[in-house]
C-alpha positions as CSV (number, residue, x, y, z in Angstrom):
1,X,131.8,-106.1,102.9
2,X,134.5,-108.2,105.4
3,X,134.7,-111.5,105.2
4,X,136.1,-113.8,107.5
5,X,136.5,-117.2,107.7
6,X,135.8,-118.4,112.1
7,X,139.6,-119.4,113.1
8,X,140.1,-122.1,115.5
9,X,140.8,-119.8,118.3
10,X,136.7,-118.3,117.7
11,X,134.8,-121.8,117.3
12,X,132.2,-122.0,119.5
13,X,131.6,-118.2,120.2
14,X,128.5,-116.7,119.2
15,X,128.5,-114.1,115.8
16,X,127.7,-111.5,118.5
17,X,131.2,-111.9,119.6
18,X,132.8,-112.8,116.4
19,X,131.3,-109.6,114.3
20,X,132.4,-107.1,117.2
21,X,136.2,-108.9,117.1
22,X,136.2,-108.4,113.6
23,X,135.3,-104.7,113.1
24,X,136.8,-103.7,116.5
25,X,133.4,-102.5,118.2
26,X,131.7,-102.8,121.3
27,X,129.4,-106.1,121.3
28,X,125.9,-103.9,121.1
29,X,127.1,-102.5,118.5
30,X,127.6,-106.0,116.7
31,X,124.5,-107.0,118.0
32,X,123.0,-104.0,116.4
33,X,124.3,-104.8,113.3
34,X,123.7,-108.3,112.6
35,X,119.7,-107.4,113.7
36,X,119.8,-104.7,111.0
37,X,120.9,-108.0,108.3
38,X,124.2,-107.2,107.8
39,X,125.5,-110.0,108.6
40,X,125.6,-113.6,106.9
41,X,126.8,-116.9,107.6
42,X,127.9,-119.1,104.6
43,X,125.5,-117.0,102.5
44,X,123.1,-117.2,104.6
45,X,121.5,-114.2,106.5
46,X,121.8,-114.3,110.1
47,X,118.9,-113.7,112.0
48,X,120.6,-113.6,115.5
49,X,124.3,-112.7,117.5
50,X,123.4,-115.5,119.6
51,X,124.2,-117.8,116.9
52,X,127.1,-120.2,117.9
53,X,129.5,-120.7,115.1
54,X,132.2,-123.6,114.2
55,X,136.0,-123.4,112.8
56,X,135.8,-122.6,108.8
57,X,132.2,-121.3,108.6
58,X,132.5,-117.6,106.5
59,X,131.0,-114.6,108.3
60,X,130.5,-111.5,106.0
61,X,129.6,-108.3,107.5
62,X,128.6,-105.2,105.9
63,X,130.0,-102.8,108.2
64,X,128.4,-99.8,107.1
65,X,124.9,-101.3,107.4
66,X,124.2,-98.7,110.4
67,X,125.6,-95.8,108.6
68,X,124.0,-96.4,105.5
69,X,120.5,-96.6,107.0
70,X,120.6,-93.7,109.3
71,X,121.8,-92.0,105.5
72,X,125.6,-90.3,105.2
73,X,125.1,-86.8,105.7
74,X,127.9,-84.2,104.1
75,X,130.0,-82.7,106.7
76,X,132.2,-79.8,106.3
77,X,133.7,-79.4,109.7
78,X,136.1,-82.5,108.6
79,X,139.4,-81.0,107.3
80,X,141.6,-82.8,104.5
81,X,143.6,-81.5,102.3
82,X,142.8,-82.0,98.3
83,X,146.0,-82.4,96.4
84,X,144.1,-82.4,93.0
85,X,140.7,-82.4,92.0
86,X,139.2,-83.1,88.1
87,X,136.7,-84.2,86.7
88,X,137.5,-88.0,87.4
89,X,139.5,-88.1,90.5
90,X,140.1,-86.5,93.5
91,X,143.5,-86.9,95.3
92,X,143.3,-86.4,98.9
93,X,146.4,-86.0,101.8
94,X,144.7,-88.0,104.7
95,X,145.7,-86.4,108.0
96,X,146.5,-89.4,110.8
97,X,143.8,-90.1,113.0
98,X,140.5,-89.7,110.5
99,X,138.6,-92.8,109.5
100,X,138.0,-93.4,105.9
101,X,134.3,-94.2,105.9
102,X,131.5,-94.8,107.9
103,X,131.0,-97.8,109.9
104,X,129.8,-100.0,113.0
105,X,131.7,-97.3,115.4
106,X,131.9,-94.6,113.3
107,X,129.0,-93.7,111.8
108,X,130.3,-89.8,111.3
109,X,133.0,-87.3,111.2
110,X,135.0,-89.3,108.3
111,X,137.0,-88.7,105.3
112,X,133.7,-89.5,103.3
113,X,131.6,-87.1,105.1
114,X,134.0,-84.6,104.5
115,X,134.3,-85.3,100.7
116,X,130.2,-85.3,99.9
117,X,130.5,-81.7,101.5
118,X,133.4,-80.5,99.3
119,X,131.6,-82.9,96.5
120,X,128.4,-83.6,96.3
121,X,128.2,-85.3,92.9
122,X,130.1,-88.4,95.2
123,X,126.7,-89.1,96.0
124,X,126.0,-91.2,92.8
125,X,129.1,-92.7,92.3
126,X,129.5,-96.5,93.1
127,X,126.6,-99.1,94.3
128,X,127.8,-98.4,97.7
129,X,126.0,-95.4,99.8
130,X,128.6,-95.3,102.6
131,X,131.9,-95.7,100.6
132,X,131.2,-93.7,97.6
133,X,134.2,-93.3,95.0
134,X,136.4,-95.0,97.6
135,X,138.7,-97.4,95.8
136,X,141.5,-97.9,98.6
137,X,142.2,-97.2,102.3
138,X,144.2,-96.0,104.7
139,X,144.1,-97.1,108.3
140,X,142.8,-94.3,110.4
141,X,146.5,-93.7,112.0
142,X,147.6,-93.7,108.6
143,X,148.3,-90.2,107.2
144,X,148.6,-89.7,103.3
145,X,147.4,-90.0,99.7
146,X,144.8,-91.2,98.8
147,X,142.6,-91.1,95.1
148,X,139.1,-90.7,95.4
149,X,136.7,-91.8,91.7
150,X,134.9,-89.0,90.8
151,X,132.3,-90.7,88.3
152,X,131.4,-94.6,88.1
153,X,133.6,-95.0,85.0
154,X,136.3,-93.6,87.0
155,X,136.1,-96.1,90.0
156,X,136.2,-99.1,87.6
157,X,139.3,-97.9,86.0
158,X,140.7,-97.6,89.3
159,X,140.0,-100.4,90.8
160,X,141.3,-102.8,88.4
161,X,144.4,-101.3,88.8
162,X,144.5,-101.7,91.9
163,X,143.9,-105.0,91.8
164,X,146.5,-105.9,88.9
165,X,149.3,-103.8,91.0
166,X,149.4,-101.1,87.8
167,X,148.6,-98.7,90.7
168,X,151.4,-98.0,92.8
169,X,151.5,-96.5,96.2
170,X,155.2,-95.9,98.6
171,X,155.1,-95.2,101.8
172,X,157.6,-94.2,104.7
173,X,157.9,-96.2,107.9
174,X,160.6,-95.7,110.6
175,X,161.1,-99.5,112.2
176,X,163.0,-100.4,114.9
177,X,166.6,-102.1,114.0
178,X,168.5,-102.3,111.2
179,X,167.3,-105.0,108.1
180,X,170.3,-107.2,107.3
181,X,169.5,-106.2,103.8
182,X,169.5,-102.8,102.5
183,X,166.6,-103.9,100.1
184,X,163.9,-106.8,100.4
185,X,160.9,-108.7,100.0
186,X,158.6,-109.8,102.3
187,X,155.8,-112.4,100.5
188,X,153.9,-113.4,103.4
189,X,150.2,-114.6,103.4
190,X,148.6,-112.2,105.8
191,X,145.3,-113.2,107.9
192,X,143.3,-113.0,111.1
193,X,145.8,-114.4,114.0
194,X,145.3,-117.6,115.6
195,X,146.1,-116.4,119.7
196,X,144.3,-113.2,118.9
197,X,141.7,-112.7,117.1
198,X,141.9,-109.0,117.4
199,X,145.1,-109.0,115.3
200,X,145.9,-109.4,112.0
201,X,149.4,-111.9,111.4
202,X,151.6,-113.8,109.0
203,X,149.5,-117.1,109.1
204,X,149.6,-120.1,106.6
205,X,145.8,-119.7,105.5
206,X,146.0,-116.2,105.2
207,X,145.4,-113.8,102.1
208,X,148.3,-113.6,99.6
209,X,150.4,-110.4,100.5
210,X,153.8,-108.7,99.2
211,X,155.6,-105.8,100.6
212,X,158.6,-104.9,99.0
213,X,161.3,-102.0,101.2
214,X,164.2,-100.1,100.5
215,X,166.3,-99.0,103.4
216,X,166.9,-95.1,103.3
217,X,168.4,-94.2,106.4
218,X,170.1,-96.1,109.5
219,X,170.3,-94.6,112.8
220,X,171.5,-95.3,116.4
221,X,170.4,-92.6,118.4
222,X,168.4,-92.7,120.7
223,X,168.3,-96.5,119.4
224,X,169.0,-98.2,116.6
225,X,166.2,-97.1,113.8
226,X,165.7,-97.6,110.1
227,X,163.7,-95.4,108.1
228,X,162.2,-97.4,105.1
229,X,160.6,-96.9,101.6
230,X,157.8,-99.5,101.2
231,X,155.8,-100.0,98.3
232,X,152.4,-102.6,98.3
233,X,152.0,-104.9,95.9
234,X,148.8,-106.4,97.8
235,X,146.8,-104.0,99.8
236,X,145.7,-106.1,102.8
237,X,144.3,-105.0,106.5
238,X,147.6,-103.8,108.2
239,X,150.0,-105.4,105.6
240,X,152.9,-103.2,106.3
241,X,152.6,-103.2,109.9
242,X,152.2,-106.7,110.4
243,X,155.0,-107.9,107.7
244,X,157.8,-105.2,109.2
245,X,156.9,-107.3,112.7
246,X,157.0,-110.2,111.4
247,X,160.6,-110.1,110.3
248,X,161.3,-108.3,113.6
249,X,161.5,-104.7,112.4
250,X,158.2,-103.1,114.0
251,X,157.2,-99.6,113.4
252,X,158.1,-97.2,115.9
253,X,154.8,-96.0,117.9
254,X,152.5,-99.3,116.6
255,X,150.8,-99.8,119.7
256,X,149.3,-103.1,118.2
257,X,152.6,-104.5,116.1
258,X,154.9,-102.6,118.0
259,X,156.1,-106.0,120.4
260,X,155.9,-103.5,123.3
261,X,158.7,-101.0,122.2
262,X,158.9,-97.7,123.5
263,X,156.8,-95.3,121.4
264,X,159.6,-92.8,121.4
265,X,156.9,-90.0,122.2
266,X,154.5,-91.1,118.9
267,X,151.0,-91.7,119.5
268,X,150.4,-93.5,116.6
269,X,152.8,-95.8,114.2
270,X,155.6,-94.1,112.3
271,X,153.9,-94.5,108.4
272,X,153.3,-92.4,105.9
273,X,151.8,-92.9,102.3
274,X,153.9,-90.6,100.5
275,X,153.6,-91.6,96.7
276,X,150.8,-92.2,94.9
277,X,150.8,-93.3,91.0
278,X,148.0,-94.4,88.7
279,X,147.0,-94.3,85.3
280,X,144.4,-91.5,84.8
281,X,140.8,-92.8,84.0
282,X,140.1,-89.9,81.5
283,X,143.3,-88.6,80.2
284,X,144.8,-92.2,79.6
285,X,148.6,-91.0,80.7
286,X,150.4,-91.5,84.1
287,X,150.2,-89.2,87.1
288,X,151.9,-89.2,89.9
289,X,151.7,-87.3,93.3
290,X,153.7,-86.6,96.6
291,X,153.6,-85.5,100.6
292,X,155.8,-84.8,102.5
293,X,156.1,-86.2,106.2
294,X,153.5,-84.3,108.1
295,X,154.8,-82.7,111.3
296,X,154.6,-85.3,114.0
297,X,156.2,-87.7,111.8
298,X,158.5,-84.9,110.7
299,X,159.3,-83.9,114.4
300,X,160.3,-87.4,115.4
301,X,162.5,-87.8,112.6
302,X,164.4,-84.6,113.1
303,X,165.2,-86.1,117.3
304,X,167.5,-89.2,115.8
305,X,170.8,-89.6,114.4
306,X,172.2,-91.2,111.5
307,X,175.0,-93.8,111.8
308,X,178.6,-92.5,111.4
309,X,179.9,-93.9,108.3
């Protein structure tokens, strides 16, 4: 479930409009949505797109209401590699480019599919038919690790630790630039922005976010680059992206974020989630798990040139 509460820049608009700028979808397919009843304003189930809504009024939209009534079939043709597989968790090394779960848009071919064909038993776990055992995401250009709950008891461990930050998760970004600082904090509520709608920003009303990053490596060939180790304390919709743009370090290939830099030959942004540490729901002790740079990322890095010291 997305919620969303109508900025300034959307008053007026009908929720047609408003739920198809929120999950990024063609406006039938919003339509389509909010006549199936997933969608709500201020609690209240919305019986039409046409509806005009004002500034402050809270749209929530299930996003998987389309998926989850057509069913979410296993699939086996989608490939992901399984780090690690018990009988609570699954760890999973996302490659760049597949979708997480179902949803308005993609209603098929995901991460999820893939898993309930590898393992079935996902079926039952969680109240949630198109997102079962998912406790975390990556965006779909995203490539890396991600745990999957392999029983119910499982996904309530892992959540909460997730949402207390006992969870931790590092990736690597390449930004444009070179941070004054070697090391740093950005602590920047992170929301839906006021000129576009479409894109998540640092605004004032926006969800608490943190993102802490350690400079690695500084380079000036073919530009000057940075690569950077990130880690989330908060795990909102774009976090990294938006906060390394917002101090004016964008990630090299964000075609959203990227302020209109050159992609340097990427076709999708330079970040990778490269650790991932939890506490393990059955055996009680801390795990921890790595990948390595997959090869576009891999490629790219091997083209630039560190700074003479």
């Amino acid at each position: 479930m997305i919620e969303e509460a109508v900025p300034a820049a959307l008053a007026g608009e009908r929720l047609d409009r408003v739920v198809a700028i929120v999950l990024d979808v063609s406006r039938s397919v919003a339509a389509a949505i909010v006549d199936a009843g997933g969608v709500s304003v201020d609690g209240v189930p919305a019986e039409s797109g046409k509806l005009r809504l004002t500034e402050g009024q809270v749209v929530a939209v299930d996003q998987g209401v389309l998926a989850a009534d057509a069913g979410v079939l296993p699939d086996p043709s989608v490939e992901f590699a399984v780090v690690h597989a018990d009988d609570d968790v699954i760890v999973v090394d996302k490659p760049p480019g597949l979708v997480v779960h179902p949803g308005a848009g993609n209603p098929d071919g995901t991460l999820v599919n893939g898993l309930l064909a590898r393992f079935p038993e996902l079926v039952d776990v969680g109240d949630d038919p198109v997102r079962p055992g998912i406790v975390h995401r990556l965006d779909a250009g995203s490539s890396g690790l991600l745990v999957v709950a392999r029983t119910d008891a499982a996904r309530v461990a892992l959540i909460e630790q997730f949402a207390d930050h006992h969870a931790e998760r590092t990736y690597i970004a390449l930004v444009w630039g070179h941070p004054a600082a070697p090391h740093g904090v950005i602590d920047a509520p992170v929301g839906r922005s006021k000129r576009d709608p479409l894109r998540m920003a640092v605004v004032a009303d926006g969800r608490w976010a943190r993102t802490e990053y350690q400079v690695r490596r500084r380079f000036d060939r073919p530009a000057e680059l940075a690569l950077l180790e990130c880690r989330l304390e908060t795990g909102r919709t774009h976090q990294i992206r938006v906060h390394l743009s917002s101090i004016g370090h964008p990630l090299v290939g964000d075609p959203v974020y990227g302020q209109r830099k050159p992609k340097l030959q990427l076709e999708r942004p330079f970040l990778h989630a490269a650790r991932l540490a939890f506490e393990h729901p059955g055996a009680g002790e801390r795990v921890e798990f790595e990948s390595p740079l997959p090869a576009d990322l891999a490629a790219r890095l091997a083209t630039v040139h560190d700074v003479a010291e």
